[in-house]
Backbone as numpy.savetxt, mean C-alpha at the origin, in Angstrom:
# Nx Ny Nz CAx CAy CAz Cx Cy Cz
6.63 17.91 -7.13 5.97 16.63 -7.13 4.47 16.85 -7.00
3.81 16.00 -7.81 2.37 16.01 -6.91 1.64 14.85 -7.13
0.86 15.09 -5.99 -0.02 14.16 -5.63 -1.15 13.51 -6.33
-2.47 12.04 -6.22 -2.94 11.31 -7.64 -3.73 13.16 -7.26
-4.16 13.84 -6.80 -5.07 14.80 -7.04 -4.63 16.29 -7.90
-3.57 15.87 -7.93 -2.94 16.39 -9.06 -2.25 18.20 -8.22
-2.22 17.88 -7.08 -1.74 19.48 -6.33 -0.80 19.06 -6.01
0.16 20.38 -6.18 1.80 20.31 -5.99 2.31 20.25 -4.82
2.80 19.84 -4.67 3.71 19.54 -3.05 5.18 19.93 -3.13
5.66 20.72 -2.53 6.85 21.56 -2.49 7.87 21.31 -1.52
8.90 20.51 -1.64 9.53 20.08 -0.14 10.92 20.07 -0.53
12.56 20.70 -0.10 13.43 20.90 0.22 14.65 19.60 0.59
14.86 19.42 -0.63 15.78 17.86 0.46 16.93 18.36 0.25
17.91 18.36 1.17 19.03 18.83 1.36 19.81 17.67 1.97
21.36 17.82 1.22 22.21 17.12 1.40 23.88 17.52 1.86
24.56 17.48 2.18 25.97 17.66 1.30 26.66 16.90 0.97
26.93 17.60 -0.55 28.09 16.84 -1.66 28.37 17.16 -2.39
29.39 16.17 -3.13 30.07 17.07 -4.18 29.30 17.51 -5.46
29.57 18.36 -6.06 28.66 18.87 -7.53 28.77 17.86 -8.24
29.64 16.83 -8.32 29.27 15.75 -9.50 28.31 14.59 -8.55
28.22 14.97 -7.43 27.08 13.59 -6.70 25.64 13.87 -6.73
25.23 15.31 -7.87 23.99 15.76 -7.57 23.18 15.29 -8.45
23.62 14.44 -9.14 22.70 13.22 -10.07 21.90 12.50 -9.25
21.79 12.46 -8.09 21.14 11.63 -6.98 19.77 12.38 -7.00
19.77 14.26 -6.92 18.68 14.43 -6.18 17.96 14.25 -8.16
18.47 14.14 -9.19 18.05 14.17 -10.04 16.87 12.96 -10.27
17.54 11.88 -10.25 16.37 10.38 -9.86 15.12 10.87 -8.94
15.52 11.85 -8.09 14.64 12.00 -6.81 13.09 12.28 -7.59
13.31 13.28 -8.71 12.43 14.15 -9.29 11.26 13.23 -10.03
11.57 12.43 -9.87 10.99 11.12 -10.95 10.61 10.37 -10.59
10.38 10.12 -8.85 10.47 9.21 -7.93 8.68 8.96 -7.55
7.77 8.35 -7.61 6.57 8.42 -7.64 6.26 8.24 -6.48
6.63 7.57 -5.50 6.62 7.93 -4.09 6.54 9.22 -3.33
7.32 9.77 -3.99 7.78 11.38 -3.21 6.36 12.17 -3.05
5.38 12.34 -4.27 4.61 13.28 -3.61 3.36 12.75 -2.64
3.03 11.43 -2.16 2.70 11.42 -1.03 3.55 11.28 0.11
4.80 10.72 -0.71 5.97 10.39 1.05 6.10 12.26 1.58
5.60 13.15 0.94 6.08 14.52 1.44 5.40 14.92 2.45
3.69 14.77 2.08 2.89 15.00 3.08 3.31 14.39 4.46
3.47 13.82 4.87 4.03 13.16 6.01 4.90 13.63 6.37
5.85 14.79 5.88 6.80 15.67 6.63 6.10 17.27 6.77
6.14 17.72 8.32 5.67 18.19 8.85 6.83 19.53 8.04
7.92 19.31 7.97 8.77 20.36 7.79 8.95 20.73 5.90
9.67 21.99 5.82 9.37 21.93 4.41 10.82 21.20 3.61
11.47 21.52 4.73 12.91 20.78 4.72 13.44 19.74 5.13
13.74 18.31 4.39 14.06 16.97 4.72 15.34 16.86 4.15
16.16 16.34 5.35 17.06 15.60 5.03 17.30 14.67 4.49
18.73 14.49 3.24 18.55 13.58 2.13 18.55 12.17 2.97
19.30 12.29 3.86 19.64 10.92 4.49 18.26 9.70 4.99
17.22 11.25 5.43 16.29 11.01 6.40 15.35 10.54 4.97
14.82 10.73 4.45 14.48 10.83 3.20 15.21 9.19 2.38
16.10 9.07 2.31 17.08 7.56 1.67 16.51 6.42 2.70
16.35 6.85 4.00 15.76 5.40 5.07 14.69 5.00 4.99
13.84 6.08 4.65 12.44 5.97 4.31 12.26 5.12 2.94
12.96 5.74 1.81 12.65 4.87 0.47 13.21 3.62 0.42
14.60 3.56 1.10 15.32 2.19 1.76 13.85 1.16 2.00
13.69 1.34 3.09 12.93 1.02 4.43 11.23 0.38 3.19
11.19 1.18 2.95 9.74 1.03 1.66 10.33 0.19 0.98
11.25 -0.11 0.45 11.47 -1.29 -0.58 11.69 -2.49 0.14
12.31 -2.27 1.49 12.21 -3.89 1.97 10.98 -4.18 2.71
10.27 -3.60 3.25 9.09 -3.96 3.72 7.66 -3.83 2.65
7.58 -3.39 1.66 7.20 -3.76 0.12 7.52 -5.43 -0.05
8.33 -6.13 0.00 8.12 -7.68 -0.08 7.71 -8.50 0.95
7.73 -7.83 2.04 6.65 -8.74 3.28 5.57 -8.33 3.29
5.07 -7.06 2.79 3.66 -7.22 2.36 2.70 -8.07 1.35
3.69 -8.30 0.44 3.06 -8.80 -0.86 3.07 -9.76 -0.47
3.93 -10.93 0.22 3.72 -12.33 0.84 2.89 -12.53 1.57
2.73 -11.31 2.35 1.60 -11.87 3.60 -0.04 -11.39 2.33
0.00 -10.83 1.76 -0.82 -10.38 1.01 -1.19 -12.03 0.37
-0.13 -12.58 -0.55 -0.75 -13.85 -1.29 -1.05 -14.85 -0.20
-0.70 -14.85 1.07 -0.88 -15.99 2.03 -2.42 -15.99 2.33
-2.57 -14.02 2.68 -4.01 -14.01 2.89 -5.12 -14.71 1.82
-4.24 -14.29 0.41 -5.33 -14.97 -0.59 -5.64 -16.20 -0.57
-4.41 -17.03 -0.68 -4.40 -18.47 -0.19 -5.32 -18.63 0.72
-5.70 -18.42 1.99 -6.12 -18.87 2.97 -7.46 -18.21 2.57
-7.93 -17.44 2.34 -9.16 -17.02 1.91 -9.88 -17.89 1.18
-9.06 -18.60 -0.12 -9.72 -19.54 -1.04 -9.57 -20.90 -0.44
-8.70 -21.24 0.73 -9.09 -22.55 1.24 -10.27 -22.62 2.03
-10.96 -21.69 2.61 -12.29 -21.63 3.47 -13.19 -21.18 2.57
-13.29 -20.26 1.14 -14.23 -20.10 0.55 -14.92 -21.06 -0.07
-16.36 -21.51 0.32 -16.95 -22.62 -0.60 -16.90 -21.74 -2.47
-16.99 -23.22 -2.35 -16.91 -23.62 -4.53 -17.78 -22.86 -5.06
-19.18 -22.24 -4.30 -20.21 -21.82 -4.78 -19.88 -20.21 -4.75
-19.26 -19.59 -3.93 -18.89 -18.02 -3.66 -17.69 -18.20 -4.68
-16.51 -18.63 -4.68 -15.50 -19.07 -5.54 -16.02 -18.60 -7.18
-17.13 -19.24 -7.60 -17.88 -19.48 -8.57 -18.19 -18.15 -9.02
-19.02 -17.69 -7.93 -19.76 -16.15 -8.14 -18.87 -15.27 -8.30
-18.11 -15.45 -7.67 -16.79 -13.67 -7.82 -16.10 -14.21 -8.88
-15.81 -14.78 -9.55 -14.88 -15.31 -10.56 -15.90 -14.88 -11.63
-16.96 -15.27 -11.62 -17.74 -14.90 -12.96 -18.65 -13.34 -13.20
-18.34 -13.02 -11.76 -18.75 -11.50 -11.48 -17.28 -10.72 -12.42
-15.96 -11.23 -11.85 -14.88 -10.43 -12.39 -14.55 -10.41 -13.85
-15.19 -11.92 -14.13 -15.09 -12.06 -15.64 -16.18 -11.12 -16.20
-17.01 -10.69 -15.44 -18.01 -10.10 -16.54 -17.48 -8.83 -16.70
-17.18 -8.41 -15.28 -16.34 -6.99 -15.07 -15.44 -6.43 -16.36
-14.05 -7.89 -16.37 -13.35 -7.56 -17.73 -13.50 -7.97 -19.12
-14.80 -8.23 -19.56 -15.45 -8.72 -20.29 -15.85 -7.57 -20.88
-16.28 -6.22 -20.17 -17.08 -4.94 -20.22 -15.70 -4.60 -20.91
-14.59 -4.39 -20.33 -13.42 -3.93 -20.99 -12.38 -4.57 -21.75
-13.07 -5.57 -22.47 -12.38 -6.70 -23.25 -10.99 -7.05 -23.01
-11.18 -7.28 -21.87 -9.73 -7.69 -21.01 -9.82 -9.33 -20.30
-9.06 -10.26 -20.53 -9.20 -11.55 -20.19 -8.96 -11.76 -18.77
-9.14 -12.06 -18.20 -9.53 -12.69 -16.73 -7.94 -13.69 -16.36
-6.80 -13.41 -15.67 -5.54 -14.12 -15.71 -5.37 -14.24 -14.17
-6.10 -13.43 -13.45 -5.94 -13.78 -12.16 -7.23 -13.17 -11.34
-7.56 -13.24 -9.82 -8.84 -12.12 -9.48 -8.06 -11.14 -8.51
-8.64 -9.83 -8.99 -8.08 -8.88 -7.82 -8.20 -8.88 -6.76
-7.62 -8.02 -5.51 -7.92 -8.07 -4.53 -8.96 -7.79 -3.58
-9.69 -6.35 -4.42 -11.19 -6.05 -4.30 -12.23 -7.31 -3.16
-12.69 -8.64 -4.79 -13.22 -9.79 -4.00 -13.10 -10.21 -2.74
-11.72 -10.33 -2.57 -11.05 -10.90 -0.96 -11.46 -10.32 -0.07
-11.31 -8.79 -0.45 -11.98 -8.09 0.71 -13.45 -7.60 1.18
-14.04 -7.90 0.17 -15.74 -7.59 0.23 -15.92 -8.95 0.67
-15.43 -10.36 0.40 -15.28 -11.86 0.84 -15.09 -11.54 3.02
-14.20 -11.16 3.19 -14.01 -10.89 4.54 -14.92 -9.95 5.39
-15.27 -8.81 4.20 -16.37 -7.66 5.24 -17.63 -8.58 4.94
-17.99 -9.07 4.40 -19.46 -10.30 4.28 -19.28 -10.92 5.38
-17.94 -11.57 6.15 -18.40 -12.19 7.19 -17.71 -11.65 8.31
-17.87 -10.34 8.25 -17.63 -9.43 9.49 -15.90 -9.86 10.06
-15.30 -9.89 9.03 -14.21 -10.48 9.75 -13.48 -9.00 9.14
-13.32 -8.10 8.63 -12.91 -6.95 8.93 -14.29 -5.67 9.08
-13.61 -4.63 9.02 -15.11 -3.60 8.75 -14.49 -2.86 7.66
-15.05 -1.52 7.31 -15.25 -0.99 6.07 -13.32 0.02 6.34
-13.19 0.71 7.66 -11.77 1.38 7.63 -11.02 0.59 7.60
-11.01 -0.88 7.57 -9.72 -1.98 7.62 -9.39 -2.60 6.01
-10.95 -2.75 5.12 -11.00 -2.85 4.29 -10.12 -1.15 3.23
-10.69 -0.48 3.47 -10.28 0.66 2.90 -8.29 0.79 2.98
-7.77 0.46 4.01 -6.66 0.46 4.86 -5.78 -0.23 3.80
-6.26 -1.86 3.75 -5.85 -2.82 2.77 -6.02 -2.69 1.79
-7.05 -2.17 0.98 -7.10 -2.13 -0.56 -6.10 -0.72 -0.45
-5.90 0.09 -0.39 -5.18 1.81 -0.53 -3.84 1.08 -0.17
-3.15 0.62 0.52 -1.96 0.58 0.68 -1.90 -0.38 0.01
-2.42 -1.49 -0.35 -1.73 -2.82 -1.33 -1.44 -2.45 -2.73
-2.77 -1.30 -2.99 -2.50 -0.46 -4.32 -1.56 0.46 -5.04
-1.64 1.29 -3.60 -0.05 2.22 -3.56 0.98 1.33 -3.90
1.42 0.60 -2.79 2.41 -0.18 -3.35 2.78 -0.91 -4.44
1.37 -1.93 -4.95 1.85 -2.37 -6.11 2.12 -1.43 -7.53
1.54 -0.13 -7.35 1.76 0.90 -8.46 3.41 1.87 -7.80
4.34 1.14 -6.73 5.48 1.98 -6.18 5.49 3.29 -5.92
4.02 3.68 -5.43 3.68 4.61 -5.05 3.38 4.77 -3.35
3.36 5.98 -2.51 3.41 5.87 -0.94 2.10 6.07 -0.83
1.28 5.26 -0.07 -0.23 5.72 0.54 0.38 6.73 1.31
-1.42 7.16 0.36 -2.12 8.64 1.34 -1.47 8.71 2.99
-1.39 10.22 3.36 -1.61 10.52 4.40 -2.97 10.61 5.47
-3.85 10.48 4.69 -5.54 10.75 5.12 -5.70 9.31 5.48
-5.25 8.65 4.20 -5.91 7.17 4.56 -5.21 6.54 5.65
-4.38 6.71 5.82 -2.63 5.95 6.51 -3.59 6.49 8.07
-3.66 7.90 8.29 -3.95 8.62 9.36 -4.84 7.60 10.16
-6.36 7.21 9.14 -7.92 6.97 9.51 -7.18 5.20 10.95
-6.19 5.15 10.35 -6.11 3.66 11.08 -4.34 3.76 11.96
-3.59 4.25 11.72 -2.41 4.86 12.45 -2.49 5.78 13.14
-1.75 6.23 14.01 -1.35 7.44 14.74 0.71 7.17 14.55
0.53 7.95 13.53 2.12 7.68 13.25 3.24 8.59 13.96
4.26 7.64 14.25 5.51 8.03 15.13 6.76 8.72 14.59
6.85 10.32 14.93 8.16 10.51 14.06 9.08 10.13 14.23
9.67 9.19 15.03 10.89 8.51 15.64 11.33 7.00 14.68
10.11 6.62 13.79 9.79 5.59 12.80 9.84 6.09 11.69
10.12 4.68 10.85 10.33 5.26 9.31 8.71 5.52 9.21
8.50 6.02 8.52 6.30 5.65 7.91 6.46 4.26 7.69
7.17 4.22 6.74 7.11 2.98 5.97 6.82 1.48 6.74
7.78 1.27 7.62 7.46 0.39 9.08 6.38 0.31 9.32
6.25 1.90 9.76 4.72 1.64 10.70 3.34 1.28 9.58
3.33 1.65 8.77 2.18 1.54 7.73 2.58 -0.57 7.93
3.52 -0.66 7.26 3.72 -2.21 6.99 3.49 -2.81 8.62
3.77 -2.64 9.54 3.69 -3.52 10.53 2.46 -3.67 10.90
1.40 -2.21 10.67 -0.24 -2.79 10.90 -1.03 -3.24 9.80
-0.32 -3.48 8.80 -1.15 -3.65 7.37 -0.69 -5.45 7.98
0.59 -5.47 8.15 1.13 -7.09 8.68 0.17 -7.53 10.04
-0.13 -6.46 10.81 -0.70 -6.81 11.99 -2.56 -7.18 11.44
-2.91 -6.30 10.95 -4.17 -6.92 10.81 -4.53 -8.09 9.77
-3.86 -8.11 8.54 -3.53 -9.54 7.73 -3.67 -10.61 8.88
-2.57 -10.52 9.74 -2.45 -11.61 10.83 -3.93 -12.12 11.41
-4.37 -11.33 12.16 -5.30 -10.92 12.76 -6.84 -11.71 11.85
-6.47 -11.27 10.53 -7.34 -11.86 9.76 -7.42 -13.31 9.39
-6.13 -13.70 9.09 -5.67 -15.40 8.60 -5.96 -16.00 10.27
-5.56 -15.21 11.49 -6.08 -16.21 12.42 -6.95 -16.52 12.77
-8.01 -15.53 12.54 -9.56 -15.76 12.51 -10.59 -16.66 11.35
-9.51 -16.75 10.31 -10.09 -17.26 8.96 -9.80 -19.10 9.69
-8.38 -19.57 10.32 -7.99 -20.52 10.38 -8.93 -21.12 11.42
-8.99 -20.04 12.06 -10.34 -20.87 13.71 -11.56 -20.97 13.29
């Protein structure tokens, strides 16, 4: 597997089963998650099982991100005046204008340079949220570096949890400060 930097990552998943159940680790190979979900194992050898809770675990907490993700947007554009609204919309249009690409929705980028403008996150919370909303929406695992700068992760936890419960925790954190 390897990583977007293009270096190989070498990791051992072991199972037991029968020779016709080894079509499983075959999907594995193809799996775009895997070469950052590897870094995060300390060992060179993972268990298949241990390994299945984790990608489990990533697909259901993958849809409570993306909700709390559009809620944040929502709530962002009910406090943004018409006049900032205005500016990033025609900033993004110019953006895909450069790459003759039509304008169908605004990325997430805005929202968050929208929030560090009024100090309502800082630059590692911003970084935190754009890298993991990205990973995910491309079904890929954030970095270990980036995950690190704002976690202290638990081996007793899936990653996956813990990444989602502070990406959920500071969203929160953010919409309650946006609402007061």
């Amino acid at each position: 597997a390897t990583t977007d930097e293009k270096k190989k990552v070498y990791k051992t998943v072991t199972d037991k089963r029968k020779r016709k159940d080894f079509s499983i680790f075959r999907k594995l190979i193809y799996d775009r998650r895997l070469p950052a979900l590897f870094e995060y194992y300390e060992s060179d050898i993972i268990d298949y099982n241990t390994l299945r809770l984790e990608l489990n675990d990533y697909n259901r907490s993958k849809e409570k991100l993306f909700k709390r993700v559009f809620d944040l947007e929502e709530e962002i554009i009910k406090v943004m005046s018409d006049d900032e609204l205005t500016k990033i919309l025609i900033k993004e249009k110019e953006k895909l204008n450069k790459k003759n690409k039509e304008v169908r929705n605004l990325p997430h980028n805005p929202y968050l340079d929208w929030l560090k403008s009024y100090n309502i996150i800082n630059e590692e919370e911003s970084i935190f949220l754009k890298k993991v909303r990205n990973k995910l929406s491309h079904n890929e695992f954030p970095l270990k570096e980036v995950i690190e700068q704002i976690i202290s992760l638990d081996n007793n936890q899936t990653f996956s949890s813990q990444i989602i419960k502070k990406y959920l925790e500071i969203v929160d954190k953010i919409i309650s400060e946006i609402k007061n």
